[in-house]
C-alpha positions in Angstrom: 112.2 -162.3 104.1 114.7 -164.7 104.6 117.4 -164.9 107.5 120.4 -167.2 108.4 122.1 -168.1 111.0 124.7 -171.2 111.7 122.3 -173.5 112.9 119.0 -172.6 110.7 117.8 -170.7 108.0 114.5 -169.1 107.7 112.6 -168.1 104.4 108.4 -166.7 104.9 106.2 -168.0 103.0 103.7 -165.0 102.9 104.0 -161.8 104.2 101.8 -162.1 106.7 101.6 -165.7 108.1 104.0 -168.7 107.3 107.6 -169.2 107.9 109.9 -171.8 106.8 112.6 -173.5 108.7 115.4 -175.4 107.1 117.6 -177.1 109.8 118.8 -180.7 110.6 117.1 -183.4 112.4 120.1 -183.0 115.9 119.3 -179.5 115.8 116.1 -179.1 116.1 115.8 -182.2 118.7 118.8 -180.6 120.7 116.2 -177.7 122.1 118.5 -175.2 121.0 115.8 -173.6 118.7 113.3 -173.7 121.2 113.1 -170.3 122.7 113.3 -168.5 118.5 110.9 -171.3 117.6 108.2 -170.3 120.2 108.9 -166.1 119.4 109.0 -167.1 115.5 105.6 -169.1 116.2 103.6 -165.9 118.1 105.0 -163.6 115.7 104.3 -165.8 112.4 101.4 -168.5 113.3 102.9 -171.1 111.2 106.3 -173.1 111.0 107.1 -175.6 108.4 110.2 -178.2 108.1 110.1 -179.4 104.8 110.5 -182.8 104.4 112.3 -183.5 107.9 110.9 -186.6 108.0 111.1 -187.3 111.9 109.8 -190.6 113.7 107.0 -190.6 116.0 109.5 -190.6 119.6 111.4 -187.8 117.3 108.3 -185.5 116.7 107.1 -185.8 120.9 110.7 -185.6 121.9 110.7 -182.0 119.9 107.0 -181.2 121.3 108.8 -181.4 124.5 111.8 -178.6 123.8 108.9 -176.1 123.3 106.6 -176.7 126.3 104.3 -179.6 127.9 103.0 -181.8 125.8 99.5 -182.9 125.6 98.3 -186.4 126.5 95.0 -187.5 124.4 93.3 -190.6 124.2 95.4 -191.9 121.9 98.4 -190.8 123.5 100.9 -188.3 122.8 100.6 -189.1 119.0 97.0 -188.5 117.8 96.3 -190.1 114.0 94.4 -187.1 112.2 92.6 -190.1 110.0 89.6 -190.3 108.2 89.7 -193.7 109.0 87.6 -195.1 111.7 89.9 -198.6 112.1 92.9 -195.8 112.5 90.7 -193.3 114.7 87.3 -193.8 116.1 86.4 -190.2 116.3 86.8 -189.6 112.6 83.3 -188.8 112.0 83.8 -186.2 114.7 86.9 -184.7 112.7 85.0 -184.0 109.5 84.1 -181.0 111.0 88.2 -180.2 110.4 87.1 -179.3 107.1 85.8 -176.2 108.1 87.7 -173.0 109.5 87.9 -173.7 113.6 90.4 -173.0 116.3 91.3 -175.8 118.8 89.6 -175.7 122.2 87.0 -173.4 122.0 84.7 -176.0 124.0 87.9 -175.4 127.0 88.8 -173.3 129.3 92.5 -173.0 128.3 92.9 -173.9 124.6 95.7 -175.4 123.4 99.0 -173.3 122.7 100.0 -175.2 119.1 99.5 -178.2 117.6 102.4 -180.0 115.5 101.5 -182.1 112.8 103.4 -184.6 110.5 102.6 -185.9 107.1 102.9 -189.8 106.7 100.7 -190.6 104.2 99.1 -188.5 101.5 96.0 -188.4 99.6 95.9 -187.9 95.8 94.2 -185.3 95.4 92.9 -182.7 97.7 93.7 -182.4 101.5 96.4 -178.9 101.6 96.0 -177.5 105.2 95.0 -173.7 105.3 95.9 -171.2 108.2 95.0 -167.7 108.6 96.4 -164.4 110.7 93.5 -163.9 113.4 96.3 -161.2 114.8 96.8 -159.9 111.7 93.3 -159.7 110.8 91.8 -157.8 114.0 95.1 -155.4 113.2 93.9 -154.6 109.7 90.2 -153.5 111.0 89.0 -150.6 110.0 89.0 -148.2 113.3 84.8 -148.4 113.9 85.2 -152.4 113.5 87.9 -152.3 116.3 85.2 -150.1 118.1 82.4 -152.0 117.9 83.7 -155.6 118.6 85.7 -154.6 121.7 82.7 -156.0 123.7 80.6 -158.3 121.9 80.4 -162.0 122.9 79.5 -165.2 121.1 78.5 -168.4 121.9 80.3 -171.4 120.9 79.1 -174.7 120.6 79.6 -178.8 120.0 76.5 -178.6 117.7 77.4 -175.8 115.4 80.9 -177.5 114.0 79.0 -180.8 113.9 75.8 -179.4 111.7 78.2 -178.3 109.0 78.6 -181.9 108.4 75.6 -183.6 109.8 72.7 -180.9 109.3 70.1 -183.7 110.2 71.7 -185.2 113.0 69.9 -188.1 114.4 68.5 -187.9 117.9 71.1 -189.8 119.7 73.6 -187.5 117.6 71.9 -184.4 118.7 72.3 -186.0 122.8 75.8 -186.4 121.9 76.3 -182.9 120.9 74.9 -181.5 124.0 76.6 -183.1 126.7 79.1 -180.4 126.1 78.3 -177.0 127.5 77.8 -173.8 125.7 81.1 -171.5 125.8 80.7 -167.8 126.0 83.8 -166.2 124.1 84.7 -162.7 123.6 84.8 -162.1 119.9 88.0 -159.8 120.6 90.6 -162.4 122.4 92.8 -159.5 124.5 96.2 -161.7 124.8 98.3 -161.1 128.1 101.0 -160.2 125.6 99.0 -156.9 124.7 97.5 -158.1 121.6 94.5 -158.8 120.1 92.9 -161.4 118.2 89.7 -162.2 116.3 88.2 -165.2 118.1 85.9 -166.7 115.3 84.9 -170.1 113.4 82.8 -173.1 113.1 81.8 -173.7 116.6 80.7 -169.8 116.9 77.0 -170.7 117.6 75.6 -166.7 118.1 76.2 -163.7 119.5 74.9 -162.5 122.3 72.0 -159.7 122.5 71.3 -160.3 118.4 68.5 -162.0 116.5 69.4 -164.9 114.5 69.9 -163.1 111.5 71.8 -160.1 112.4 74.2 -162.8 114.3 74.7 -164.7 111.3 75.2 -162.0 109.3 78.2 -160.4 111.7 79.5 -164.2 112.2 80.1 -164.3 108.3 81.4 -161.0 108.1 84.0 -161.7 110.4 85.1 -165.0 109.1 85.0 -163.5 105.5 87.4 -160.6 106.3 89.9 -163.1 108.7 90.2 -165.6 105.9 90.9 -163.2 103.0 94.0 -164.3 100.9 96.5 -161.9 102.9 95.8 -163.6 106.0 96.2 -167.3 104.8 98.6 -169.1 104.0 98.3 -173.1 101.9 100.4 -175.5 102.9 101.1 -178.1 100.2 102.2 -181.4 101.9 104.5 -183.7 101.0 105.2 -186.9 103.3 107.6 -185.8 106.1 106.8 -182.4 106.1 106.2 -181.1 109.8 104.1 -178.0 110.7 103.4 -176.3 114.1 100.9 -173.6 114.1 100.0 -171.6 116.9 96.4 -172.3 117.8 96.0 -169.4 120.0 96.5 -166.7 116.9 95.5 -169.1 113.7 92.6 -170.4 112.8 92.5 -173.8 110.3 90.9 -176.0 108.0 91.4 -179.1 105.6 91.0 -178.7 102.5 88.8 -181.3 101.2 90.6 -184.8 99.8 88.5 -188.2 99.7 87.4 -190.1 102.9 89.0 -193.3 101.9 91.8 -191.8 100.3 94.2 -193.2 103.3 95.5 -189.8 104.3 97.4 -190.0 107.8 98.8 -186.9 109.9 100.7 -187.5 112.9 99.9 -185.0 115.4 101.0 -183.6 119.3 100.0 -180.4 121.0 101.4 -178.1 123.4 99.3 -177.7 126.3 97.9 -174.3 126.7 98.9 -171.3 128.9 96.5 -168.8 128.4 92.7 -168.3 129.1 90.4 -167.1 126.9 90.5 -163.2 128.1 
């Protein structure tokens, strides 16, 4: 579907998650496109601006028209770098590589992240997003049934295993000094709608054996991450994409360590508990 309008045109890039905005740097710093950015956001998961090509002070000064921005320990701009002279937790962000949502570890996760390409790799690296909404809407009726109450665990050492599966000792310390989370598999949004909330850190569910867990862990991740609930971005330096962490999930698609790959990235502080 594509729409128009004097100040922006809009094109989706799946029909169930994705949509384009084309627009000019004023415009979208002015904050006139905040309030359709932030509906087109819930309703879609996933903006892009192609090749908009804004500066750092550009990008935070547009994280700021859509809500409060998130200070990290970088700053407001975070390097997403496999590089540890660029970012010393980038063995921690291997675990990117695998299907998560922000902020699972937190009480109140954050609302959307907003990410700029600066450097590319070769080869590798796209950035996939799927429809949690649109997922837990396409269940069949006795799956909708017989999630409503189930809860899972989520935890620091399950994302980190899928990279490090023999962690060291002081590793595994690490891991633990963050609690356990205990997450309702069905996320019941104070909008009215539901989500699936799934991925990497999902440790267990509660009141199974290990194997029946896994097994309903998978199935869940395998039917939110078929192809009608994803969408591929292909970057290309200057692109900028907001998606809404609190209906998406993610994952990087894997590129070489040392390939130099640099994303520029600022959140929006959350606004809704887990519920």
């Amino acid at each position: 579907m594509t729409s128009e309008s004097s100040a922006m045109k809009t094109v989706d890039l799946t029909p169930r998650i994705g949509t384009e905005i084309q627009t000019d740097v004023a415009t979208l710093l002015s904050g006139k496109m905040s309030g359709g950015i932030r509906a087109l956001l819930e309703q879609r998961g996933v903006i892009a601006f192609r090749e908009i090509n804004l500066s750092d002070e550009q990008q935070v000064s547009f994280t700021r028209t859509l809500g409060t921005i998130v200070e990290e320990s970088q700053g407001t701009i975070t390097k997403i770098t496999m590089d540890p002279t660029e970012n010393d937790k980038a063995g921690y962000l291997r675990g990117a590589f695998f299907w998560h949502i922000d902020g699972t570890m937190q009480r109140v996760p954050v609302l959307a992240s907003i990410m700029s390409a600066r450097r590319l790799s070769p080869v590798g690296g796209e950035t996939e997003f799927c429809n949690v909404y649109a997922a837990y809407d396409d269940l069949p009726p006795e799956d909708k049934a017989a999630f409503e109450n189930v809860r899972v665990v989520h935890t620091q050492e399950a994302i980190q295993r899928y990279v490090y599966p023999e962690p060291s000792y002081q590793m595994l310390q690490g891991w633990h000094r963050y609690e356990d989370k205990e997450l309702p598999l069905v996320w019941k949004h104070r909008s009215g709608r539901k989500s699936l909330l799934i991925g990497s850190t999902a440790s267990h569910v509660v009141g199974l054996d290990r194997r029946a867990s896994a097994v309903l862990l998978c199935r869940v991740r395998e039917w939110a991450t078929q192809s009608q609930f994803v969408y591929r971005h292909h970057w290309k330096v200057g692109d900028l994409v907001i998606w809404d962490n609190t209906g998406t999930m993610h994952r990087a698609l894997e590129y070489p360590l040392d390939s130099g790959r640099m994303m520029h990235r600022t959140k929006l502080r959350g606004e809704e508990s887990f519920a």
